[in-house]
Backbone as a ProteinNet text record, in pm:
[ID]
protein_1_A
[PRIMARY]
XXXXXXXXXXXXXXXXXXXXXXXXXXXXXXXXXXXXXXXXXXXXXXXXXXXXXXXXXXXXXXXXXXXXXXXXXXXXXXXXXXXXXXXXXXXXXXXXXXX
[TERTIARY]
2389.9	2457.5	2563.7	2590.6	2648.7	2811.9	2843.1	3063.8	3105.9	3215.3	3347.4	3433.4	3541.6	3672.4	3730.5	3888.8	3925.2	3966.4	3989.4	3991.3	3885.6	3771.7	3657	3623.5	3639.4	3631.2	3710.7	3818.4	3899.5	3877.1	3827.4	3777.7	3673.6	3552	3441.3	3501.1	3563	3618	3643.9	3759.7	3839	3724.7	3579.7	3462.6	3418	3418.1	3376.5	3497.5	3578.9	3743.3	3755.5	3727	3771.2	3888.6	3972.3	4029.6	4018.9	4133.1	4095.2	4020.6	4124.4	4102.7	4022.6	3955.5	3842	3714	3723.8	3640.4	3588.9	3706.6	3717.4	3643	3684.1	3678.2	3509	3455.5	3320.5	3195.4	3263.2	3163	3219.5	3340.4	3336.1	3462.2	3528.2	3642.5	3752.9	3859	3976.9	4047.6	4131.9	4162.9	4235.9	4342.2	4380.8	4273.4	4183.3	4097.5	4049	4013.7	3997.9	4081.9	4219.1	4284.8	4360.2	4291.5	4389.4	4266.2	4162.3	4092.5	4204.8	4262	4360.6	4417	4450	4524.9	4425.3	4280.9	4225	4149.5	4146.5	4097.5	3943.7	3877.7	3748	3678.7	3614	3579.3	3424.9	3407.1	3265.1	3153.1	3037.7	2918.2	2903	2821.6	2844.7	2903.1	3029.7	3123	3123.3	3153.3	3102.4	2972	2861.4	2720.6	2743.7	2819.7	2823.3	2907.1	3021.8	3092.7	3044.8	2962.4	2847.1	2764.4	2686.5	2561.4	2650	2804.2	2849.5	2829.1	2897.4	2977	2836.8	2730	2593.8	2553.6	2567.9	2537.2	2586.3	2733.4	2815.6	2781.5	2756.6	2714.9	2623.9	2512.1	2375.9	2381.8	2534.5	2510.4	2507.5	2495.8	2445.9	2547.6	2531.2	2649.6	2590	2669.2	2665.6	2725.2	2843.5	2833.6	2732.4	2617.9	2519.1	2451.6	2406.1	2337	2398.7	2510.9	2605.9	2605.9	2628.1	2610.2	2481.8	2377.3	2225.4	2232.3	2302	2264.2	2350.9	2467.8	2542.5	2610.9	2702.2	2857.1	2845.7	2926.7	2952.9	3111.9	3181.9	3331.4	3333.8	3332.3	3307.2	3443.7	3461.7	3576.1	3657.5	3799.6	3898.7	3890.1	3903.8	3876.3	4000.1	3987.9	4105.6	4198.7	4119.6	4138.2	4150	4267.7	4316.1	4373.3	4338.3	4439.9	4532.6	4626.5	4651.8	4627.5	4650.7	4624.6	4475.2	4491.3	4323.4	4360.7	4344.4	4358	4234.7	4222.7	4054	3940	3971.6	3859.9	3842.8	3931	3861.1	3970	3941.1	4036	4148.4	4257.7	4365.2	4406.4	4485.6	4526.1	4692.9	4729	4911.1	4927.7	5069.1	5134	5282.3	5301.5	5407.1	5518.5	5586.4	5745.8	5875.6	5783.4	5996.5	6019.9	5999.8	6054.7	6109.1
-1218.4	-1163.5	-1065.2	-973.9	-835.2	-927.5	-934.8	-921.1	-832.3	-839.4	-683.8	-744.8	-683.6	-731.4	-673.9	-732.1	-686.4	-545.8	-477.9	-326	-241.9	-288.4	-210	-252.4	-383.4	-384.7	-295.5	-278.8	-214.1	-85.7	-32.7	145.2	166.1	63.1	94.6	91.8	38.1	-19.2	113.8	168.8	316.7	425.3	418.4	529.8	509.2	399.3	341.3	409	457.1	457.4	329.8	211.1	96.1	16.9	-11.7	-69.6	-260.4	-360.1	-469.5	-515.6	-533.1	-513.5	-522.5	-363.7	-320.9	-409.9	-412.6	-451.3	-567.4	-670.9	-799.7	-849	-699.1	-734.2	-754.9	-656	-620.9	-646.7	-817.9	-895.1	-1056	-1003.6	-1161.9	-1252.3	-1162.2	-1274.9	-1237.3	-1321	-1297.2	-1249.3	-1087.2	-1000.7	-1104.1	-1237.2	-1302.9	-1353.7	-1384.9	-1476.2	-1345.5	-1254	-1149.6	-1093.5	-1086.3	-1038.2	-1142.9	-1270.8	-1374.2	-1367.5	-1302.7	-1302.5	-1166.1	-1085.5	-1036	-1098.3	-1248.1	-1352.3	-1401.3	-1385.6	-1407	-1330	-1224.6	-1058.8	-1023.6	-1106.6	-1099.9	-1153.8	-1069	-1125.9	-1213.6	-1268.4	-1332.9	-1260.9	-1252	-1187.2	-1098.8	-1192.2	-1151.4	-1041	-1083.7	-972.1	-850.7	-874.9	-708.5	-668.3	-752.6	-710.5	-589.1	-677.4	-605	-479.9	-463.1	-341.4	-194.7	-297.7	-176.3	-92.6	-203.9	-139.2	-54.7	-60	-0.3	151.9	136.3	252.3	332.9	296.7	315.4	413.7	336.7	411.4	558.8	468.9	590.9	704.8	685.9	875.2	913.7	829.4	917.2	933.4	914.8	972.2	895.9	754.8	681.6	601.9	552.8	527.7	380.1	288.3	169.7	43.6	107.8	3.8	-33.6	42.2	10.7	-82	-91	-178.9	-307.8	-290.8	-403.7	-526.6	-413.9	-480.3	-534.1	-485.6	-573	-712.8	-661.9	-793.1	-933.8	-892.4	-989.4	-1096.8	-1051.8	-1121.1	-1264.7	-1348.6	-1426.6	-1460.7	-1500.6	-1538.6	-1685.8	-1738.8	-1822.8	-1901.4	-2056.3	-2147.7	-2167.3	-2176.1	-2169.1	-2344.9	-2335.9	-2456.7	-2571.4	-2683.1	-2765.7	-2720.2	-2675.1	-2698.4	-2867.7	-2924.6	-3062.9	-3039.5	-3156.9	-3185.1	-3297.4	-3307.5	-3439.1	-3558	-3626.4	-3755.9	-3697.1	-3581.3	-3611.9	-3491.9	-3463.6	-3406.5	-3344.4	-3212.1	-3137.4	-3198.6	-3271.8	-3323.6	-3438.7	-3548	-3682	-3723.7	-3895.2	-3970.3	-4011.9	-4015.9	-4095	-4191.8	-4291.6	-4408.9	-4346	-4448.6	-4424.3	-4466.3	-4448.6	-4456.2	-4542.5	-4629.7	-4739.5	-4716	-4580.9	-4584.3	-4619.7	-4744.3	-4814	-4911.6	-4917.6	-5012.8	-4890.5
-217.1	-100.6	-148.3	-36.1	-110.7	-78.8	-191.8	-220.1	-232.4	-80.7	-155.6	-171.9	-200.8	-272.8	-100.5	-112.2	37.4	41	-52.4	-53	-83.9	-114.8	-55.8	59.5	136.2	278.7	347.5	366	404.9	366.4	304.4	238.6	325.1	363.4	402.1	592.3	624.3	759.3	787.9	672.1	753.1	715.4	651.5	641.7	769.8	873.7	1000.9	1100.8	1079.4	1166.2	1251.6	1213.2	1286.5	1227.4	1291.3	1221.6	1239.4	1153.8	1162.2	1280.1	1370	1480.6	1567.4	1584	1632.9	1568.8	1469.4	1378.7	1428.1	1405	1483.7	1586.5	1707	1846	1832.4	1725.6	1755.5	1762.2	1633.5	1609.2	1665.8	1718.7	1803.8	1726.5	1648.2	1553.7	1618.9	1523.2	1600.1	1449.1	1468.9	1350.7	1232.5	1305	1210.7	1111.1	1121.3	1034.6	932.5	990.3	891.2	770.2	833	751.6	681.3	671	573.9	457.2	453.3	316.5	271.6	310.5	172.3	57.3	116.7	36.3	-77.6	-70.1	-157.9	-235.9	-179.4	-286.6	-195.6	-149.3	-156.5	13.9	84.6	182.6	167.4	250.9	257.6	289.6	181.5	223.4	350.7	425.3	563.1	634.8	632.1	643.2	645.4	462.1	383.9	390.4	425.5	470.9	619.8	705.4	831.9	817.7	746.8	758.1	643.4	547.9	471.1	594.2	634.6	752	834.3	895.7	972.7	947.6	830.7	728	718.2	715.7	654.8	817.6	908.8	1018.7	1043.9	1059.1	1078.3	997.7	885.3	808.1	813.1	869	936.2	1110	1138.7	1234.8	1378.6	1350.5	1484.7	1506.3	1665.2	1708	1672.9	1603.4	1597.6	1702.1	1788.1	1892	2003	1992.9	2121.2	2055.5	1939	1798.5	1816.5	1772.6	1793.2	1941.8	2045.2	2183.3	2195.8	2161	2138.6	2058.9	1977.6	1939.1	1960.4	2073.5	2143	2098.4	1945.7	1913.6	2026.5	1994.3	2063.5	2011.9	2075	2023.8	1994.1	1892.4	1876.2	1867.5	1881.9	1989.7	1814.5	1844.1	1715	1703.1	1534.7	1518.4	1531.5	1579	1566.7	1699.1	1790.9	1922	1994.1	1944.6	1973.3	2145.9	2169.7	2331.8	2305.3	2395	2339.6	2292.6	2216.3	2192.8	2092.6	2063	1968	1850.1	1772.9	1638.8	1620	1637.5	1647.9	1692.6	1794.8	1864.3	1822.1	1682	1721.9	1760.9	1829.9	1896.5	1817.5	1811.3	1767.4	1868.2	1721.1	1767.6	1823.9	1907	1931.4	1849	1748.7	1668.9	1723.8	1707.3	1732.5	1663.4	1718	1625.2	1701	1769.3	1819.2	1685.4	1640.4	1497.4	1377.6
[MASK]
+++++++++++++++++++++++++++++++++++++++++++++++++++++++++++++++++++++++++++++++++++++++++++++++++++

């Protein structure tokens, strides 16, 4: 699987003029999750798969958001979405701190 480092992601992003962001919006993430692989040098396959093909479009010419809209992103639900009384979705016990 193709690896970039986060500054060839980011090189290939601005050959796209999208920024995080946009980027984000386009495949359904939310820009934070993107931009905390800076902290580790290197984004995930995937990723850099999708913003190659972008970059790839874009200089022959084609508009890549109609591509994109076909194939219908989904936003997918943030993890560790707790309600009360539950800790990312499993049950907790009450915790007894009158003593």
């Amino acid at each position: 699987m193709l690896r970039l480092t986060y500054a060839e992601f980011i090189a290939e992003l601005d050959r796209t003029s999208l920024s995080i962001r946009e980027f984000a919006d386009l495949i359904g993430m939310r820009p934070n999750s993107i931009s905390n692989y800076a902290s580790t040098g290197e984004v995930p396959g995937h990723l850099g798969l999708i913003a190659t093909l972008l970059c790839e479009l874009k200089s022959h010419g084609l508009p890549f958001e109609d591509a994109v809209a076909r194939a219908g992103p989904t936003n997918k639900r943030s993890r560790g979405r707790g309600r009360p009384g539950r800790f990312g979705g499993d049950p907790q016990e009450q915790l007894d701190l009158s003593t």
